[in-house]
N, C-alpha and C positions, 0 to 999 in steps of 0.2 A: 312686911310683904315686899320682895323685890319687884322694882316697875320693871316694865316690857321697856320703857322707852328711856331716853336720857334726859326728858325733859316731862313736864305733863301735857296729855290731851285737854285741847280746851275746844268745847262744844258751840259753837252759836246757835243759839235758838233751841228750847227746852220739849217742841214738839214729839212727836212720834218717833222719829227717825232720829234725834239727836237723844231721846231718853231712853233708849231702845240700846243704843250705838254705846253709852254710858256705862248704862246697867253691865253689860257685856264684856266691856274692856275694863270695869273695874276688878270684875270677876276672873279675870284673866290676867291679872298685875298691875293692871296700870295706873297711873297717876290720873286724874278725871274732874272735870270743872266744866258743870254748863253754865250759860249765861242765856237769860231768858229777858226779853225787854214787856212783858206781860206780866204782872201782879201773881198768875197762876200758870201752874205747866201745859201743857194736853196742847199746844197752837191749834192747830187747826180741827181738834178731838177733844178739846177745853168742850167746859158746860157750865149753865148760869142756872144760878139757884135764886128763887124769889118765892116768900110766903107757904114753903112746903113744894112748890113745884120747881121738875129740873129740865130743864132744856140741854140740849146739847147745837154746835155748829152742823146743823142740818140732821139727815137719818145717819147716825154712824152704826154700826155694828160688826161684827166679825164671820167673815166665813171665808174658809183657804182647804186645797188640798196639799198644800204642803204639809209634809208630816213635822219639819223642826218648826216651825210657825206653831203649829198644834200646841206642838212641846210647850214652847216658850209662853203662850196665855194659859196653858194650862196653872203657869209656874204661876200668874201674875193674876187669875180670876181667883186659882183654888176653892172651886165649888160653888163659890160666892156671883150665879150668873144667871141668868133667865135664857133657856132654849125654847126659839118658837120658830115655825112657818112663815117662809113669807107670803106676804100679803101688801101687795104695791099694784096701781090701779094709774091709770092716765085720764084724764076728763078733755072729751073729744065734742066738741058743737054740743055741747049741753048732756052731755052721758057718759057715765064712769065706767069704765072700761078695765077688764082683770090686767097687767104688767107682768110678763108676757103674757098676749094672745090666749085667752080662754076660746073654745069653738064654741060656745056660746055667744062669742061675741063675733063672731060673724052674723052672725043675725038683727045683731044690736045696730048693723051700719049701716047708714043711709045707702038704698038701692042703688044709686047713680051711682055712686063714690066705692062699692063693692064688685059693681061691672067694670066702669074702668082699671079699676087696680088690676081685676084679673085678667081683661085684655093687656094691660103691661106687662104682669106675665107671661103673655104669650108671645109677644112682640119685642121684648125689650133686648132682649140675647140680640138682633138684629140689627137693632141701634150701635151707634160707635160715639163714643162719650171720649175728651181728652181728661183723664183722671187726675186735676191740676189742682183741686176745691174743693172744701166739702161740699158745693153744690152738685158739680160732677159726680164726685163717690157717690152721695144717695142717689143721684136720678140713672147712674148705672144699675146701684144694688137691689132698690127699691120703685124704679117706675117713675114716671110725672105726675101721676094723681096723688100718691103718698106723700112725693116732698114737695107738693105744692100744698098740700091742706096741712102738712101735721109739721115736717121735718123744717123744711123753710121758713116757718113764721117762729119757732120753737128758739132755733139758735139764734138767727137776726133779735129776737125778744133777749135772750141770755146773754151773749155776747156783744151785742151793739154792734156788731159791723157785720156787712152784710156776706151772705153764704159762699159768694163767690170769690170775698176777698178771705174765705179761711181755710187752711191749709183741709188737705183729707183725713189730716189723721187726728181731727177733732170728731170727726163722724166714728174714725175705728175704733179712738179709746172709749168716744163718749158712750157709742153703744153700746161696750163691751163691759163700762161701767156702768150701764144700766140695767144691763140682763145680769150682770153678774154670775150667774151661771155658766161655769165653762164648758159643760155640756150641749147646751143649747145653741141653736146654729141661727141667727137670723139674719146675715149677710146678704141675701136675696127674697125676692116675694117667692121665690121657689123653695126655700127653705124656712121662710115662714110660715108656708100653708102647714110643709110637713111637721114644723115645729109646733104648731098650732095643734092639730089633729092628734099629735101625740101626749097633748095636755090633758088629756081625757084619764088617763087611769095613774099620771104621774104623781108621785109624791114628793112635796114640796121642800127645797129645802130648807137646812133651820141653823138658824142664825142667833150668836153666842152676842151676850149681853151684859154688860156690870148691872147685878141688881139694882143700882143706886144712883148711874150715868155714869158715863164716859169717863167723869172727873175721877170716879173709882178707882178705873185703871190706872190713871196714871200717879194719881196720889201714891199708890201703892210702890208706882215703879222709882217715884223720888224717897220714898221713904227708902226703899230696897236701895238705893243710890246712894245715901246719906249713911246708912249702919253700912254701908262698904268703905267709907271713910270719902263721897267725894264730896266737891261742893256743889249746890245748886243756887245763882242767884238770880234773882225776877229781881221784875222792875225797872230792871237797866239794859241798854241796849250798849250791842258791843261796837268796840271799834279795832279793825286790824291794818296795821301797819307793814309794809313792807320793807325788803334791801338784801342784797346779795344772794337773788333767786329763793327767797323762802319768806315765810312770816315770822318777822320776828320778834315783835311786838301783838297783844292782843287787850285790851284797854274795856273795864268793866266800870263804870263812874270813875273812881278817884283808885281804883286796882287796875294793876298793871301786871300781866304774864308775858312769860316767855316761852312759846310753846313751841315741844319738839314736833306735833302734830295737830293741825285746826281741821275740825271734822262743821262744815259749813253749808245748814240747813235756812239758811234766811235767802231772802231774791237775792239769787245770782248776780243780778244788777248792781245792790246794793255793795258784791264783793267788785267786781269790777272797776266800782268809782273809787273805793278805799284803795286798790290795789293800784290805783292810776290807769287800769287800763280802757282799752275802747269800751265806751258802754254802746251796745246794739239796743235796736226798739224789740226789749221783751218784756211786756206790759205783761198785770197782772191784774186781775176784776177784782175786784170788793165785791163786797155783800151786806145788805139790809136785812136783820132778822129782826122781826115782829113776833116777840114771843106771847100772845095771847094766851089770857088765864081764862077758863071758860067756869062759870057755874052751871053746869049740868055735863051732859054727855051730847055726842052727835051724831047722826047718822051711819056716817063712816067707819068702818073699823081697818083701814089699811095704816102699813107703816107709814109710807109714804106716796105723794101723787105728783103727776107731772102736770102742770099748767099748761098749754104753749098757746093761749088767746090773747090775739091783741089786747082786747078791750077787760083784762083783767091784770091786773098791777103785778100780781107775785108768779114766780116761775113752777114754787113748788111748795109743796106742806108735807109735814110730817105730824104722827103724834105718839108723841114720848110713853104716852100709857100704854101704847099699843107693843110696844117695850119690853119695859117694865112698871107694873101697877105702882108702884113706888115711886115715880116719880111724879107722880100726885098725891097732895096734901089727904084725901080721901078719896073714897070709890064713886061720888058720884060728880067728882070736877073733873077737867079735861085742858090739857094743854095744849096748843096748836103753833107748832113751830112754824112761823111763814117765811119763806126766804124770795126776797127780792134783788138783782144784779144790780149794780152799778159801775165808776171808775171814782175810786177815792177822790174829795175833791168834788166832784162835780155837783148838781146842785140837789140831786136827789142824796146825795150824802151830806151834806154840810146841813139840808132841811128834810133832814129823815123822819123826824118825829109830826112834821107837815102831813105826812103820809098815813098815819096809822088808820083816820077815817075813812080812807079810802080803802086800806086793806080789809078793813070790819064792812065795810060795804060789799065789796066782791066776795068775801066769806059768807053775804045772805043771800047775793047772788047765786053760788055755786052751791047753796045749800047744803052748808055746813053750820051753820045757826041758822034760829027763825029771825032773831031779832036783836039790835043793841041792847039789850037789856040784861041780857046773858054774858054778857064780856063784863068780869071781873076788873083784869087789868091787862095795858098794853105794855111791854118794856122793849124799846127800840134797844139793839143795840149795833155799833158796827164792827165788820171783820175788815180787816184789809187783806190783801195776796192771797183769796179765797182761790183762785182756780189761774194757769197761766192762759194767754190768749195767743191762740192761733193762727197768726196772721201768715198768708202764704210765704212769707219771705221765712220766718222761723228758723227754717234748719240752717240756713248761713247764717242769721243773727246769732242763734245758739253756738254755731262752731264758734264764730271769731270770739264769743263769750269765753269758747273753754280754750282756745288759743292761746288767749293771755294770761287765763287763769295759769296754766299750763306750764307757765314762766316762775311758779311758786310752789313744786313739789311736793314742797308739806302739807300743803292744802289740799281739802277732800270736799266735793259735793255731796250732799244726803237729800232723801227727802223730797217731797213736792214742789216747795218754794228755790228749796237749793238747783235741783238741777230740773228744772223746768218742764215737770213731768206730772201731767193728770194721773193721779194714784188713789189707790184707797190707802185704808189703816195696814191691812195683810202685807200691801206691799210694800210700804216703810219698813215696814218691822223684818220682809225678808230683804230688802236692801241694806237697812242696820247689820245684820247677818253675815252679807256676802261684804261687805265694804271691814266689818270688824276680823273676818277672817282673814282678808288682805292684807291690810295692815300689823296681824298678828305676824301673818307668813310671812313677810316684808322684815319684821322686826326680828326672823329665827324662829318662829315657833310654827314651823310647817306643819307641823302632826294635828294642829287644831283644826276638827271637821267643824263646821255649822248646826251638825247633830249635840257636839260638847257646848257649843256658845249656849244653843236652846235649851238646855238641860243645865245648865250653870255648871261646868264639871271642866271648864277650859283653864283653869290657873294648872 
C-alpha cells in the first residue's frame, strides 16, 4: 500500500479522536502509530471490569444526527448494540425529577420556588445582565431563583471555583451537553415552559450502546487498526520534540519516530511544555469514580442523575444495566457508577479510597440502597484531564496555547483533552473526520469526502 505521507502519522493518546483519526488514515494510505500512556484504549470512553460487572468513565453512549458519524458506528458496532430511551432524572431538595422537565414535574416543586421562577419569567427580559460568567449567562437565561437553588451550587460543586470566576461558555456547552438533544430548546425559562409542556406526547430519544461497554467499541477499533498494518502502544507516554518549525522527533519508551504528521490528543499543555512554549493556566479536573457493586437492584431505573447538593459528596450516578443488562454478572445485581470532581493531586485524590464510606452513606441518603449491607464491593478508581476548566480568562490562555503551537505545522490538535474542548463521543469521532479529511486534502487527495472516510472507501 502507498502512504499519503513521506513520513508516518504518529498519534498521541489512544482515545476517541486519536483511534478514530487512525482507523481512517490507515484506510486511506497511510503509515499510522498511536501511542497510548494507559494499559487500555478508549481515554476518556475506557471501561473497567471487576467480578462480571463493567463500568464505564461516567454515562457514555451514542447519539448524533450526522449521517457519516452514523456511517462510521454503524461500521464499528455491526449490530452488536443495545437501543434504548433515554431516561436521565436530576435530584432536587430531596426529589428525583424527569431530565429534561416532565410537566409532571411542575407539580413535584416546592410552591415558593415555582412562583418565583415564574415571576423571573416575567420580569427578567427587563433585567440587564453583563454576560462575562457563567453566573451572568444563567441568571440572564434562567432567572435568580433557578441559579440560586440548582445552577450555582451544581458548578461551584463540579468545578471548584466559583460561578463568577467561569467563563459562559461552560453554562452553553454544559447544558447543551446535558440536554443532548438538539431539538430541544432550554436557553430561557420561556423556552423551558414551552419545552416542557411539549414533553407530554414526545418520544424519547434512543441511544446506541456496545452490548458489552464502551471498551467494545473500541477494542474493535484497535483491533480494525492493527489487521490495517498500524501500531498501537499503551503503557507508555509520549514524548515530542521539536526544531526547525515542525516535529521532529516523537519518543515512545526506548522508540523513537520521525514523523511526517503528529495528530495530538493529550492536554494541550502537556504539548506546549515539550514544544518549549508559553504554557497558559489551562487546568484540567480529574475525577473520582466509585464503581459500587450492588447485590440486588434499586429503586431507580435512569441512566444517569445529576447531584448538585452540597451536603452530598458525588456530582452524579449512572447505572451501567440501565445500558446494557450485560454489564452485570446477573439479573438481580446492580452496578452504580458514582462520579466525584477533583484537581489531580489534591487531597481528595491522593485519599480517594478515604472517601468510599462516605459515598455509600449519601447513596442511603438519596435512596438508592436501604443499607450497607447491600454493597458487594467498592473500587476507587482515578481519571485525570476528565473535563477542561473554564476559567474567564480561557480564550486568551487557549489562543497564546495555539500561537505557539502554531510555530510546528505538522502538529494537529484532536479531541477533548488536545484542544480544550467539553465534547462528547459523537463529536470526536466527527472532529477525527474533518481533521482526517484535511490533512488528506493537504497531502493531494481532494476528492476524499467525510461520507468515504465513514464508510472506509477513502484509499
Amino acid at each position: 500500500m502507498d502512504t499519503v505521507f513521506d513520513g508516518p502519522v504518529v498519534i498521541v493518546g489512544g482515545g476517541i479522536a486519536g483511534l478514530v483519526s487512525a482507523q481512517l488514515l490507515l484506510e486511506a494510505g497511510c503509515d499510522v502509530t498511536v501511542i497510548e500512556r494507559d494499559d487500555v484504549v478508549g481515554g476518556l470512553a475506557k471501561s473497567f471490569s471487576y467480578d462480571g460487572f463493567t463500568f464505564d468513565v461516567g454515562p457514555h453512549r451514542f447519539h448524533t444526527e450526522n449521517p457519516n458519524v452514523k456511517a462510521y458506528l454503524d461500521r464499528v458496532i455491526k449490530g452488536d448494540g443495545t437501543l434504548f430511551p433515554r431516561r436521565s432524572e436530576v435530584y432536587f431538595k430531596g426529589k428525583y425529577y424527569r431530565w429534561p422537565l416532565h410537566p409532571k414535574n411542575l407539580l413535584q416543586l416546592p410552591k415558593g420556588l415555582a412562583a418565583k421562577s415564574f415571576v423571573d419569567l416575567g420580569i427578567n427580559n427587563f433585567r440587564e445582565y453583563q454576560v462575562d460568567s457563567f453566573e451572568q449567562y444563567v441568571l440572564r437565561q434562567y432567572g435568580p431563583t433557578l441559579y440560586k437553588h440548582f445552577f450555582e451550587g451544581y458548578s461551584r460543586k463540579f468545578l471548584g471555583i466559583e460561578p463568577r470566576d467561569t467563563h459562559p461558555d461552560w453554562a452553553k456547552v454544559g447544558l447543551n451537553r446535558a440536554i443532548i438533544d438538539d431539538k430541544m430548546q432550554m436557553q430561557n425559562l420561556t423556552q423551558l415552559l414551552k419545552t416542557t409542556l411539549l414533553q407530554y406526547n414526545k418520544m424519547e430519544i434512543d441511544f446506541l450502546y456496545p452490548t458489552k461497554g464502551m471498551w467494545q467499541a473500541w477494542q474493535k477499533v484497535r483491533a480494525e487498526i492493527e489487521r490495517l498494518g498500524g501500531r498501537v502502544i499503551t503503557g507508555t507516554a509520549a514524548r515530542i520534540q521539536g526544531a526547525n518549525g515542525r516535529v521532529e522527533k516523537v519518543f515512545a519508551g526506548d522508540e523513537e519516530f520521525t514523523p511526517s504528521v503528529v495528530i495530538w490528543t493529550a492536554p494541550i499543555t502537556v504539548a506546549t511544555r515539550q514544544l518549549g512554549c508559553e504554557t497558559p493556566n489551562l487546568p484540567y479536573l480529574g475525577m473520582l469514580l466509585y464503581n459500587v457493586c450492588i447485590d440486588g437492584t434499586v429503586p431507580r431505573d435512569y441512566q444517569w442523575c445529576y447531584y448538585g447538593a452540597d451536603d452530598l459528596v458525588f456530582n452524579r450516578i449512572s447505572i451501567p444495566k440501565e445500558f446494557s443488562t450485560a454489564t452485570v454478572p446477573h439479573v438481580g445485581a446492580t452496578g452504580l457508577n458514582v462520579e466525584v470532581t477533583c484537581m489531580k493531586g489534591d487531597e481528595r485524590w491522593k485519599h480517594a479510597e478515604r472517601l468510599s464510606d462516605w459515598v455509600v452513606d449519601d447513596l442511603i441518603k438519596v435512596g438508592l440502597i436501604p443499607n450497607r449491607r447491600v454493597v458487594h464491593d467498592v473500587y476507587v478508581e482515578r481519571v485525570e484531564d476528565s473535563y477542561p476548566i473554564y476559567h474567564k480568562t480561557y480564550p486568551a490562555d487557549l489562543e497564546t496555547a495555539r500561537k505557539g503551537l502554531a510555530n510546528f505545522p505538522n502538529l494537529h490538535l484532536a479531541g477533548r483533552t488536545g484542544m480544550f474542548w467539553y465534547n462528547n463521543m459523537d463529536h470526536s469521532i466527527e472532529n477525527a473526520m474533518q481533521l482526517c479529511k484535511k490533512l488528506l486534502r493537504d497531502a493531494g487527495k481532494a476528492e476524499i469526502e467525510e461520507s468515504e472516510l465513514a464508510s472506509g472507501t477513502a484509499a
